[in-house]
N, C-alpha and C positions, 0 to 999 in steps of 0.2 A: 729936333730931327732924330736925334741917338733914339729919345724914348721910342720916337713912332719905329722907328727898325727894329730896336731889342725887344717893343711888343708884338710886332710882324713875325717875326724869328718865334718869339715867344708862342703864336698862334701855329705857324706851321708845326713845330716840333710836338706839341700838346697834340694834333692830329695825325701827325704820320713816326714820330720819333717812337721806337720802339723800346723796351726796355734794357738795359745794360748789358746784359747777357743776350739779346736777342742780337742789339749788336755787334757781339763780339761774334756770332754765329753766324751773321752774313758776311762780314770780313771774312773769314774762316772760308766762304764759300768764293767769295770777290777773288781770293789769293790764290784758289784752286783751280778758279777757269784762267788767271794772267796766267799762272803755270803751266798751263797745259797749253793753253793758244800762243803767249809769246814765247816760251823757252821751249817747246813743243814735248813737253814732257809727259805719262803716259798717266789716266789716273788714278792706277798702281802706286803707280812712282810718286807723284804728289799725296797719298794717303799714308806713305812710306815715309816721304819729308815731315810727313802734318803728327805723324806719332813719333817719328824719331826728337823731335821738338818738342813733343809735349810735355813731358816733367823736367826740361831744363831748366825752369823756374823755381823748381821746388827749393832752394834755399832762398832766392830772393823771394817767392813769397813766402817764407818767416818770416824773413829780417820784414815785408811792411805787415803783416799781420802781428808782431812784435811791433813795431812801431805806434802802429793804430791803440791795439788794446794798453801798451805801457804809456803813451803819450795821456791819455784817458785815466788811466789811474793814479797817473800823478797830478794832471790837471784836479781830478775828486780830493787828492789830499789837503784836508783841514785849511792850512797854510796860503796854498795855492789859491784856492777858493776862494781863500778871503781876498786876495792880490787881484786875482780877477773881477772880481766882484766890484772891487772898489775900480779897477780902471775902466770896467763895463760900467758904472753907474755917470761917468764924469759926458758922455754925449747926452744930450736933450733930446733932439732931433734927428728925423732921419738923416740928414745930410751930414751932419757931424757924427751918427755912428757907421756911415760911409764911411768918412775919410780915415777913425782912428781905426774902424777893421781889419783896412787895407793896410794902411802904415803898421800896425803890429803884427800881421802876419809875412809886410815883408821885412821886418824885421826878425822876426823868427827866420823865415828862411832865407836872408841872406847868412847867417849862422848856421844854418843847416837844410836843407829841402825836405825827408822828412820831418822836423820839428813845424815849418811852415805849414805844412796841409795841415797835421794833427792840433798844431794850438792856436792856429788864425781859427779854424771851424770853432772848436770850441770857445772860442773867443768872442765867435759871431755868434755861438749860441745862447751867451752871456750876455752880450749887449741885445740880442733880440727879446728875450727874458725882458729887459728893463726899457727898453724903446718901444713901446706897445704899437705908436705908428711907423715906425721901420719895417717895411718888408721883408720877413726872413727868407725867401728864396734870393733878392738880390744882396741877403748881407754873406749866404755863404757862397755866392757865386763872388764877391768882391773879394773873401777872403782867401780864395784858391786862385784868385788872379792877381789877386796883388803879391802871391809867392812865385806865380809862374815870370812874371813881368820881372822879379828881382834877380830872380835866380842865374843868368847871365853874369852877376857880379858874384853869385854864391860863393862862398869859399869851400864848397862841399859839391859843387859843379863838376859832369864827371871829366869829360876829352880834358878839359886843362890840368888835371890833379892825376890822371892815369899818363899823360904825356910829360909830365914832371916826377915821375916816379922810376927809379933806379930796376933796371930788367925789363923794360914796357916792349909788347912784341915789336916796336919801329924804333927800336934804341938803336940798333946797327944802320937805318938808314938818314933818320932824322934826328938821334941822339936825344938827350935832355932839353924840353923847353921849358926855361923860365916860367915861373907865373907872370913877372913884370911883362910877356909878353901876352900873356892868356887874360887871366882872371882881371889884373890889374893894368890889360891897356884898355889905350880908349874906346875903341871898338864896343868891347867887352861892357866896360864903366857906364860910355854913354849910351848905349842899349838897356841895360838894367834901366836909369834913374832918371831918362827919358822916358822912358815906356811905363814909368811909374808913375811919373808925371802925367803923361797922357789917360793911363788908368783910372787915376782920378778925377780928372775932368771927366771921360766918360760916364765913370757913372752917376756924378752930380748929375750929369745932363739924363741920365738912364732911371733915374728916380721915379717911379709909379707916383700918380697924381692917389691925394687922400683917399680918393674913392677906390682905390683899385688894390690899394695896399695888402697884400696877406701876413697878418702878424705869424707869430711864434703859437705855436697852438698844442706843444706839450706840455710836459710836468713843469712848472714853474717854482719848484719852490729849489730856494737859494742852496746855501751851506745847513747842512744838517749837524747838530752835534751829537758826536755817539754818547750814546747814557755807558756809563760803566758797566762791564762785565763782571758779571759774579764768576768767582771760577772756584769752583766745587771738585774736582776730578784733578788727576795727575795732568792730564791728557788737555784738561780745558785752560790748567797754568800753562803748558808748552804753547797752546795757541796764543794764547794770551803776552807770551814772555816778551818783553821789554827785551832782558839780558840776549837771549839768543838771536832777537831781530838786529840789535845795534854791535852785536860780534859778527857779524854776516857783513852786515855794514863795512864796518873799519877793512874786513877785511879785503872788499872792493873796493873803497877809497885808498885803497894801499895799492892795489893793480891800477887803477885810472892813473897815479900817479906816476905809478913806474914806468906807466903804457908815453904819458906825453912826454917825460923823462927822455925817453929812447925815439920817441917818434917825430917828437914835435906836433904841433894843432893840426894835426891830419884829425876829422871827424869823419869818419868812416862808420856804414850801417852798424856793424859788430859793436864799436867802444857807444857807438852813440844808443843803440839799445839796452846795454850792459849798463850805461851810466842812468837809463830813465828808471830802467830796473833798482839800481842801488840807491839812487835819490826819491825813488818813489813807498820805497820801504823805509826808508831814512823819516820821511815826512808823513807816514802812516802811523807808524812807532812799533805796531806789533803785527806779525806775520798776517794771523785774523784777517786782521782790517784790508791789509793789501790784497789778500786771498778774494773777500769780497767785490773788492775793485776791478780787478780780473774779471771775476765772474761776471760780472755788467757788462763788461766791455764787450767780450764776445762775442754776442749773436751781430755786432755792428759789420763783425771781420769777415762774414759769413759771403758777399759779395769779391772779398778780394782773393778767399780761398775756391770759389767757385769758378770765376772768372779768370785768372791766372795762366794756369795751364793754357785755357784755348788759346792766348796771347801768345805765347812760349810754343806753340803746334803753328800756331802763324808766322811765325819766326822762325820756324824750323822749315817751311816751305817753301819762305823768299828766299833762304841759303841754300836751300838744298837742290833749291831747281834753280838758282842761279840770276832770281827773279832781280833781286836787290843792287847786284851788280849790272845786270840791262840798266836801270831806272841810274841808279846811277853815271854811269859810261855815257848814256845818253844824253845828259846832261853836258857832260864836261868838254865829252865831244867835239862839240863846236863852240865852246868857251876860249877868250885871248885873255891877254892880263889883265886887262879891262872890267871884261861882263864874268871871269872866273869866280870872285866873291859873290857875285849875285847870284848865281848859278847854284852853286854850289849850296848855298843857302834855301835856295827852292828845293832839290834835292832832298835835301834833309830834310828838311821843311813834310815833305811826301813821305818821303821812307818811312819818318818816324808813324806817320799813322798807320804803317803795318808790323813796323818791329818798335814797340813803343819802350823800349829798354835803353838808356843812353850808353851804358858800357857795352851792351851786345852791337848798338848799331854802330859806335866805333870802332870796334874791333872789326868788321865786315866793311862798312864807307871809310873808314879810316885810309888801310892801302891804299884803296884808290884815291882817292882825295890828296893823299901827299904825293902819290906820283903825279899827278895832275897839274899839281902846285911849280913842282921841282920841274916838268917838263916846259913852263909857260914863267919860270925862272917870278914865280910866285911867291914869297913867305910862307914856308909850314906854316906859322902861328896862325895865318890869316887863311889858311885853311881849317884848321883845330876849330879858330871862331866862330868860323863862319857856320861849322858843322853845328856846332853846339848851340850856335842860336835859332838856328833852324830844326832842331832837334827840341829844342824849349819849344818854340812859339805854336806847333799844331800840338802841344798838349791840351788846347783849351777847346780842340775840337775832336782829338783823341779822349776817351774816359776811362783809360786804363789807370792815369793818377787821380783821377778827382771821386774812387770807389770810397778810399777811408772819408773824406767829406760827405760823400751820400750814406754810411754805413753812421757815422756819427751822427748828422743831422735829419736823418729819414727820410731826407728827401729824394725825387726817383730826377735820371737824366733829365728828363723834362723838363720842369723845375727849374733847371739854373742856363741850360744849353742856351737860349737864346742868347743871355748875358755874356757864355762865352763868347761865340760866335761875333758878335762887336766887335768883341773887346778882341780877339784873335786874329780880326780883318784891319785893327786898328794896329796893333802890334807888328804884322805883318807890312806895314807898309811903313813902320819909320821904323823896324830890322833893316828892311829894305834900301830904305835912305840912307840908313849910318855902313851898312856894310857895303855898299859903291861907294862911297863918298870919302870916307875913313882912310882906306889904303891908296887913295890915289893924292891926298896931302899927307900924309904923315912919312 
C-alpha cells in the first residue's frame, strides 16, 4: 500500500512539481496575496516586508553553505573514505541498504542536524555506489528522513537549547528550562525513536519492485589515492607543507578545546563548521589537497546560495505584515488544556513552511505560544515541544533543508518529494498521537 502512494505522489510531483527555486518563487507569491488579503496590507507594503527580509539570512546561509561544502571535504578525506566505504559495502540488498542509510544518518544527526543532511546523503551515495539494485532516489530521500524523524531528540535542536540558554529574549517571563524537560522528556524522546521506527517500516514497504529500480548513475569510482607531488618552486612546498597545514591545526584543536572547556557540548553552527574545517585539513594533510576538496564541493552549494534569501524575504513578510502571528492566534484561540498541544503543534507544523528557520520561527511563535500556555495554566515545556516538533515534521514537505542533499546528490525536488510526502503524512500523525496523549499522563 506505502509503495502504491509514494509511487502515486511520485507520478504527480514528476508532472506538476516544479523546480526548487520555482517553488520558492510561488511561496514568495502565496505570502504576498495572505498579506495583502488577510492583514490588509498595501502591495507597497508587503514588497517592503519581502526586501526588508531578504538578506537576513545572509550569515545563516554561510554557516549551511560552510556546512555543505566542509561536510563534503571531509567526507573526500583519504581516511574517511575508506570508513565509509567499508560500512557502505556491509548492505547487500536493497532493504538492508535502507535501513543502515537511515540509521547512520540519524545517527549523525541526533549528534548534530547539519552533520545529518551532509553525511546521511553522502553516505547514501556511498551505499548507492555499491547496491547497484538499491534505488538512489529512495536511498537519499531515506537519508534526509531518517535525520528529520530524529532530530526531536537532537541534542543540537533549536527552542529546547535557545530556551536553555542564559539571556534568552523569555528569560524574564518563562525563565531557564531544563533540557530534562525539552530534549530529554518523553514527548520529545518518543517522537524522535518512534518516528524512527515508523520511518523504517515505511520505507521497507516504500521499496520500488526490481523493475522499477533507478540505480546510482554517476562517477563511481571509489577512494582515489593522490600520487605524490613533485614540488619544484618555493611556492609549490607551501602548498604542499605538511608543517604549515598541521600548525593551523594544533592551533584550532587548541580553541575546540578551550571552546568546550568554557561552554560545555553546546554544538552550535560556528564550532560545529570550525571543527569540520580543522578536521578536514587535519585528514587531508596538506592545505593543496583540502584546497581541492573545496573546490568540488561548490557548484553543489549553488542551490542553497540562490535559494536563501527568497526564504529570508518570505520571512520577512509573514513578520512584517503580521501574517505569522494571525496563523498563529488562530490557532490557540480556541485551544483549552486539552487540544492546546495539538494545536499548537499544527501551527507550527504550517508556519514552518513559510518561515522554514527554526530560531527565527521561535523567536516570532515563541511569545505567543508561552503566553498561551501560561493563560490555559499549560507547561512552557510543552509548548517549546510541541513547537519544535511541528517545526521539524513539515521539513519533509518544505525543501528549504533537503537543497545540500539535492546539491550533493544531483538529484532535482522531484526525485525524492513523493517519499517525503509519506513519510511526513506518516510523521504527522504519530507527532500527533504522542503530543495529546503525553501531557495529559505524565
Amino acid at each position: 500500500m506505502l509503495r502504491s502512494v509514494s509511487q502515486r505522489f511520485n507520478v504527480a510531483v514528476e508532472n506538476y512539481l516544479p523546480n526548487a527555486f520555482i517553488f520558492a518563487i510561488l511561496l514568495t507569491f502565496i505570502t504576498l496575496l495572505l498579506g495583502m488579503t488577510i492583514t490588509d496590507q498595501s502591495l507597497m507594503e508587503m514588497t517592503t516586508h519581502w526586501y526588508s527580509g531578504f538578506w537576513n539570512f545572509l550569515a545563516f546561509t554561510t554557516q549551511m553553505v560552510l556546512i555543505l561544502i566542509t561536510g563534503y571535504a571531509l567526507v573526500k578525506a583519504p581516511l574517511v573514505q575508506k570508513l565509509l566505504l567499508k560500512a557502505a559495502s556491509i548492505p547487500k540488498t536493497q532493504k538492508s541498504a535502507l535501513i543502515i542509510t537511515i540509521l547512520v544518518a540519524a545517527a549523525a544527526g541526533y549528534l548534530s542536524w547539519g552533520l545529518g543532511f551532509v553525511l546521511g546523503t553522502l553516505f547514501a551515495i556511498e551505499v548507492a555506489k555499491k547496491v547497484k539494485m538499491a534505488d538512489f532516489r529512495i536511498l537519499i530521500a531515506a537519508a534526509y528522513t531518517g535525520t528529520i524523524a530524529i532530530l526531536p531528540a537532537s541534542i543540537t535542536v533549536t527552542a529546547p537549547l535557545l530556551v536553555n540558554t542564559p539571556g534568552h529574549s523569555l528569560e524574564d517571563k518563562i525563565g531557564l528550562i531544563p533540557l530534562t524537560e525539552t530534549i530529554f522528556s518523553p514527548m520529545l524522546l518518543l517522537t524522535a525513536f518512534i518516528g524512527l521506527v515508523v520511518i523504517l517500516f515505511a520505507y521497507i514497504r516504500m521499496m520500488p519492485k526490481k523493475e522499477d529500480v533507478v540505480p546510482f548513475e554517476g562517477k563511481t569510482e571509489d577512494l582515489v589515492v593522490a600520487k605524490p607531488v613533485v614540488t619544484r618552486t618555493f611556492a609549490e612546498k607551501m602548498d604542499q607543507s605538511k608543517t604549515i597545514n598541521y600548525i593551523l591545526v594544533a592551533l584550532g584543536v587548541l580553541w575546540i578545546v578551550q571552546y568546550y572547556i568554557n561552554n560545555g557540548f553546546n554544538l552550535e553552527l560556528n564550532i560545529l563548521n570550525f571543527m569540520f574545517i580543522i578536521l578536514g585539513l587535519a585528514l587531508h594533510g596538506t592545505p593543496s589537497s583540502y584546497i581541492r576538496a573545496i573546490t568540488d564541493a561548490m557548484p553543489s552549494a549553488s542551490g542553497i546560495m540562490l535559494q536563501f534569501p527568497f526564504y529570508a524575504g518570505i520571512m520577512g513578510m509573514m513578520v512584517g505584515s503580521g501574517l505569522i502571528t494571525v496563523i498563529a492566534q488562530s490557532f490557540t484561540s480556541f485551544s483549552n488544556e486539552y487540544t492546546f498541544s495539538a494545536l499548537s503543534f499544527i501551527s507550527a507544523a504550517i508556519v514552518n513552511i513559510f518561515v522554514p528557520s527554526a530560531g527565527g520561527q521561535w523567536q516570532i511563535q515563541g511569545p505567543i505560544m508561552m503566553e498561551a500556555a501560561r493563560a490555559l495554566n499549560v507547561p512552557v515545556s510543552v509548548a517549546v515541544n510541541t513547537v519544535t516538533i511541528g517545526d521539524l515534521v513539515t521539513n519533509l514537505l518544505q525543501p528549504f533543508f533537503v537543497l545540500p542533499a539535492l546539491g550533493l546528490s544531483g538529484l532535482g525536488l522531484k526525485d525524492i518529494w513523493g517519499y517525503c510526502l509519506v513519510s511526513m503524512i506518516l510523521l504527522m500523525l504519530v507527532s500527533c498521537v504522542i503530543v495529546t496523549v503525553v501531557p495529559l499522563i505524565l
